[in-house]
C-alpha positions in Angstrom: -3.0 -40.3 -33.2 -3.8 -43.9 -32.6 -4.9 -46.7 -35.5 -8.4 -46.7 -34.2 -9.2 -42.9 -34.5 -12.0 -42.9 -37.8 -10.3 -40.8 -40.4 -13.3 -39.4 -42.5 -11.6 -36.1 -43.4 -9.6 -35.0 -46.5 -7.1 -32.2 -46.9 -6.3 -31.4 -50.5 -3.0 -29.6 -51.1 -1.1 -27.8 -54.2 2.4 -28.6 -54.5 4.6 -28.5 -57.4 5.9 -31.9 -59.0 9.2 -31.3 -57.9 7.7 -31.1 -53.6 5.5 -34.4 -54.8 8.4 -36.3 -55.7 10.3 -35.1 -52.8 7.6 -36.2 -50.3 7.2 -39.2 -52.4 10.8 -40.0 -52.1 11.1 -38.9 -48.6 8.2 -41.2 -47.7 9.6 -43.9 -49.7 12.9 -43.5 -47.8 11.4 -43.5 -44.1 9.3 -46.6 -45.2 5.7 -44.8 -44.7 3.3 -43.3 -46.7 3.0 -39.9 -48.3 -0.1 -39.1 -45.6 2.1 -41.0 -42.7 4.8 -38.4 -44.0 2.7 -35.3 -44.0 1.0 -36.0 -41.0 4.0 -36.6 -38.5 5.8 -33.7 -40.2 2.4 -31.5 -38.9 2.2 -33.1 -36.2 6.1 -32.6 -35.2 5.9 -28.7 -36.0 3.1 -27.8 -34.2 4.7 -29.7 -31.0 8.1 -27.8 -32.0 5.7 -24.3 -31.7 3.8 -25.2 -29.0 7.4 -26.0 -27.1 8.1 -22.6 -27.9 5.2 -20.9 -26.7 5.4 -23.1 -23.4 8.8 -22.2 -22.9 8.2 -18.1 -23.9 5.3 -18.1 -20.8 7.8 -19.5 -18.5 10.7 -17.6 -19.1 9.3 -13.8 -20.0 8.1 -13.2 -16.3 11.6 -14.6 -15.3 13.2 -12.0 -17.3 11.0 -9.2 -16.5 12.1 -9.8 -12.2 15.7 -10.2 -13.7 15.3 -6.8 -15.4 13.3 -4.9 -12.2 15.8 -6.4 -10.0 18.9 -4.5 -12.2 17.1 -1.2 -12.5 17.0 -1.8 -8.8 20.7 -2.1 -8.4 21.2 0.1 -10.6 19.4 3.1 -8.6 21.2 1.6 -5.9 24.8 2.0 -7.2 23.7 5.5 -8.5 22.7 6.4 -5.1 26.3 4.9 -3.6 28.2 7.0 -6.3 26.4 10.4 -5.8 27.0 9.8 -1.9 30.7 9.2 -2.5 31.0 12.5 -4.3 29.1 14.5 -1.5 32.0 13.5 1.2 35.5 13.6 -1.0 38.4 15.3 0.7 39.2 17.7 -1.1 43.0 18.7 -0.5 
């Protein structure tokens, strides 16, 4: 969010005085200011869940192929071991 952007909205929030004075402190420590703080933090864990939703629609149809492809070997081997059974010697 650049400088620029017109910021003419307000979010209130409860927290208890022990959260205040952590964000305060937090804020303090990281040299910005309690809305900076708030903001970025928001800002950073909606990225972090939007990561993971990116990354869960790439890899699910991957491991759905991975799984039809081992039910396909799978029938496969079956089929190899039943055919090995029909044509033992038996002695």
């Amino acid at each position: 969010m650049g400088t620029d952007t017109k910021k003419n909205e307000t979010i209130k929030i409860r927290v208890s005085k022990e959260q205040k004075d952590l964000f305060k402190y937090v804020a303090t420590q990281k040299n910005m200011t309690l809305t900076e703080l708030l903001i970025v933090g928001t800002e950073e864990l909606i990225n972090k869940e939007n990561l993971k939703s990116k990354e869960i629609e790439i890899v699910t149809p991957r491991v759905e192929r991975l799984e039809r492809e081992f039910e396909i070997i799978k029938a496969r081997m079956e089929d190899r071991k039943q055919a090995t059974k029909k044509f033992k010697w038996h002695w």
